[in-house]
N, CA, C and O of each residue as an XYZ file, in Angstrom:
280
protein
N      65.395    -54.133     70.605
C      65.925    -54.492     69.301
C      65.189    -55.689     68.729
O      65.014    -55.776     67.513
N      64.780    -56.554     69.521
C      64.245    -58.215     68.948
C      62.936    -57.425     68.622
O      62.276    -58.098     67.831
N      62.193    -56.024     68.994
C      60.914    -56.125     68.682
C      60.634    -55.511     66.980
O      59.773    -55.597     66.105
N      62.460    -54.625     67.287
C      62.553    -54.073     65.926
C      62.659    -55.141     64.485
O      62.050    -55.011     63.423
N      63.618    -56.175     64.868
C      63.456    -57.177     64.148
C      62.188    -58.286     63.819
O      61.914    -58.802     62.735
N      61.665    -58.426     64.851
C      60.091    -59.037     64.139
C      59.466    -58.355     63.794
O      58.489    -58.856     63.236
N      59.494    -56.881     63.828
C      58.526    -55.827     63.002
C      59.072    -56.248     61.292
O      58.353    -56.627     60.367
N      60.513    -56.036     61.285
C      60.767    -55.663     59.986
C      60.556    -57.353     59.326
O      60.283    -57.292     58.127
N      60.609    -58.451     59.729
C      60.137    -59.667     59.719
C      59.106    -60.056     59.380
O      59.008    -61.033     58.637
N      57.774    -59.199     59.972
C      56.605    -59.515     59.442
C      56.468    -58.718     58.129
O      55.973    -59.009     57.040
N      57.112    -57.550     58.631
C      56.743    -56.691     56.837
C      57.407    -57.300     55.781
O      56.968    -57.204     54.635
N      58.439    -57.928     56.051
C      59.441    -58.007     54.642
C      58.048    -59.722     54.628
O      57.894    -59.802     53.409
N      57.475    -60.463     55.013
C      56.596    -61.181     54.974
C      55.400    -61.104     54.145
O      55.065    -61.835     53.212
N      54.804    -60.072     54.658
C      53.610    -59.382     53.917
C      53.926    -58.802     52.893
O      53.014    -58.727     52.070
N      55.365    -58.121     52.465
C      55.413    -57.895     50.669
C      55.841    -59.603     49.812
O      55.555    -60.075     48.712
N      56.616    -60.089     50.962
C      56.793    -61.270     49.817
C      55.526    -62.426     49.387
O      55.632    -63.407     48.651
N      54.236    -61.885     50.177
C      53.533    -62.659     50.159
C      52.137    -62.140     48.931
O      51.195    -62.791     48.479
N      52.628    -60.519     48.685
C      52.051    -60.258     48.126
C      52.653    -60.262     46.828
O      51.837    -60.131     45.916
N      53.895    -60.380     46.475
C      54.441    -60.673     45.142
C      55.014    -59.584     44.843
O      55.412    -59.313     43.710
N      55.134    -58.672     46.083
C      55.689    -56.825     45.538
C      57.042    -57.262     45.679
O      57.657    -56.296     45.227
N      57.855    -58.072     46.008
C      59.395    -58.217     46.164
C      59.957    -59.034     44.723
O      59.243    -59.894     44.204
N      61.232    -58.689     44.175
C      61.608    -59.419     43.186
C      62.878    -59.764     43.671
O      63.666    -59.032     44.271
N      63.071    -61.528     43.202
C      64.276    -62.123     43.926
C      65.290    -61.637     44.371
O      65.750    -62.099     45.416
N      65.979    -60.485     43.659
C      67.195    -59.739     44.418
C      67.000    -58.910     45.786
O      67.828    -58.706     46.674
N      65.889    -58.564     45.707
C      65.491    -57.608     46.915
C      65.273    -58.647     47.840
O      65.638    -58.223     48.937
N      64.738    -60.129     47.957
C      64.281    -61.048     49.125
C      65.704    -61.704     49.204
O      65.809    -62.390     50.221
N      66.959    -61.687     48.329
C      67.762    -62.402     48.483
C      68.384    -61.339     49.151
O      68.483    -61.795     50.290
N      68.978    -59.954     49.177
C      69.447    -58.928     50.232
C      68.929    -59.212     51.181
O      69.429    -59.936     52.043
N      67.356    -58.494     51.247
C      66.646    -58.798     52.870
C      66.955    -59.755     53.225
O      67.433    -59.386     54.297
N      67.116    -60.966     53.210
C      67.240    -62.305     54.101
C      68.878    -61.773     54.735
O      69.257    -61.203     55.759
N      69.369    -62.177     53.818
C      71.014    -61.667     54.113
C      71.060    -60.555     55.009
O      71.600    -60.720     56.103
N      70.464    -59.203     54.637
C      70.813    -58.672     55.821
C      70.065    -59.020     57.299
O      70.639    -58.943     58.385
N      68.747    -59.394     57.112
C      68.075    -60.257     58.254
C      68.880    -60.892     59.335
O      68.902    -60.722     60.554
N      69.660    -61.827     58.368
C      70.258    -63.123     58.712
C      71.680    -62.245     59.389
O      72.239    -62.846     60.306
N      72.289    -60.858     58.984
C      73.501    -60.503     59.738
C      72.951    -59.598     61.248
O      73.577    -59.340     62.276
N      71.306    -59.230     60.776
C      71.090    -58.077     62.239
C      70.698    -59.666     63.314
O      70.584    -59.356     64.500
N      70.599    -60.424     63.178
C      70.391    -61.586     63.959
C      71.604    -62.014     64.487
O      71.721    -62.513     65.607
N      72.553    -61.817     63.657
C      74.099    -62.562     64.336
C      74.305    -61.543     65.726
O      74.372    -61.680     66.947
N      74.369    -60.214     64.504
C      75.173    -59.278     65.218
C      74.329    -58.725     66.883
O      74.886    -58.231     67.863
N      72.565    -59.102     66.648
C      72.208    -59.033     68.021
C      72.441    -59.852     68.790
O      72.558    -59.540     69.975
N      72.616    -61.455     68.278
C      73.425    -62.403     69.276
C      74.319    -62.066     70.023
O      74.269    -62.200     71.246
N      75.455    -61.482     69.265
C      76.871    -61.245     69.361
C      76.765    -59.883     70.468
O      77.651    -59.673     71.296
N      75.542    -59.014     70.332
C      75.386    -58.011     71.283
C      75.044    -58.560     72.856
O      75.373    -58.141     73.966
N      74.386    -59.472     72.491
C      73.885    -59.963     73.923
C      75.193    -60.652     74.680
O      75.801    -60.383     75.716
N      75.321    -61.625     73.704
C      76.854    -62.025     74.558
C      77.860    -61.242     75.171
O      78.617    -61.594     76.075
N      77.786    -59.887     74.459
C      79.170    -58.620     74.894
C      78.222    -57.989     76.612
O      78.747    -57.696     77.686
N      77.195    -57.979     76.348
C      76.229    -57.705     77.399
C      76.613    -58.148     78.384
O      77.216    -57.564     79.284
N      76.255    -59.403     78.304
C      76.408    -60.315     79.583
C      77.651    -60.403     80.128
O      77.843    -60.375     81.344
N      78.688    -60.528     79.140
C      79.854    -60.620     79.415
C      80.469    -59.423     80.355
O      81.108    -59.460     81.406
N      80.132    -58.642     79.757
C      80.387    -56.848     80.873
C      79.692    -56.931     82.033
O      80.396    -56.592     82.984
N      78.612    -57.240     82.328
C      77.361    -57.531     83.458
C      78.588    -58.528     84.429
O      78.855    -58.168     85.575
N      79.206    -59.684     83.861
C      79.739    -60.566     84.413
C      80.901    -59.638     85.166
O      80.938    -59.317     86.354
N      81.588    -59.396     84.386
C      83.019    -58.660     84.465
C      82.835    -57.554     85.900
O      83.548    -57.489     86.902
N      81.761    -56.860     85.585
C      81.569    -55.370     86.138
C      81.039    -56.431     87.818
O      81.057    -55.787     88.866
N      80.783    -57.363     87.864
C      80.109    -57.618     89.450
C      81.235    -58.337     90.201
O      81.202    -58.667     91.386
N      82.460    -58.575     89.135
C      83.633    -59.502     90.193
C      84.189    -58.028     90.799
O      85.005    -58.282     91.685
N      84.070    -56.986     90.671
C      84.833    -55.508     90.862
C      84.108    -55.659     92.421
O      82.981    -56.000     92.779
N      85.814    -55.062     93.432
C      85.220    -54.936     94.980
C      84.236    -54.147     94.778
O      84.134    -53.381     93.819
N      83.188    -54.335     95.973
C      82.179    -53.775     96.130
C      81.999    -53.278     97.121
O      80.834    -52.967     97.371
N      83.487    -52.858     98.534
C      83.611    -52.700     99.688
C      83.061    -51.226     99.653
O      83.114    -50.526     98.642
N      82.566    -50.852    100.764
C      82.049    -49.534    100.604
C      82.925    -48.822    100.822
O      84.000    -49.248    101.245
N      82.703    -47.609    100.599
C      83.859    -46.634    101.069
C      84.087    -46.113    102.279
O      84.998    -45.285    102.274
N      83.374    -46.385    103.734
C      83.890    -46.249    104.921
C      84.660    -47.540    104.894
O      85.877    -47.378    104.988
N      84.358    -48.443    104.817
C      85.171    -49.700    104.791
C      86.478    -49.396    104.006
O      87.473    -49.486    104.725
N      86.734    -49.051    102.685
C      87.526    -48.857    102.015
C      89.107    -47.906    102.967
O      90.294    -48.201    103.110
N      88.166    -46.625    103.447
C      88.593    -45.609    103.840
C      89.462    -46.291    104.900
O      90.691    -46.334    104.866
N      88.901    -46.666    105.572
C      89.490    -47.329    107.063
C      90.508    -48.086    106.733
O      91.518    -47.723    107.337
N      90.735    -49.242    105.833
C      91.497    -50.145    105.243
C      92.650    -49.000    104.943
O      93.670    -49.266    105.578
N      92.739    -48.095    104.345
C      93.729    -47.110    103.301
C      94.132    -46.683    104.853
O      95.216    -47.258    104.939
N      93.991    -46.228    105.742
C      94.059    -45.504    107.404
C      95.471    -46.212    107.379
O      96.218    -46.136    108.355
């Protein structure tokens, strides 16, 4: 995703540099820029957070398990 976003980063770059963008269109793009940046933050954090969550779960194997239930 971060590679998708510096792609679209450099392009929305190279039109504003060429003068093909008119203020409403660079004032959207930023804005939405500025929300796919939150919302990949906000992805990574849910990430990690599950990664975290999912490794406190027993991890006893199941002959071990099995024997315990006996």
């Amino acid at each position: 995703m971060n590679e998708v976003l510096n792609s679209l980063k450099q392009r929305y770059k190279e039109l504003q540099e060429q003068g093909k963008l008119d203020e409403a269109v660079q004032t959207l793009f930023a804005e939405l820029m500025a929300e796919a940046e939150k919302l990949q933050a906000s992805n990574l954090t849910l990430r990690r957070t599950i990664l975290k969550s999912s490794s406190k779960e027993s991890r006893m194997s199941t002959k071990l398990r099995d024997a315990l239930y006996e």
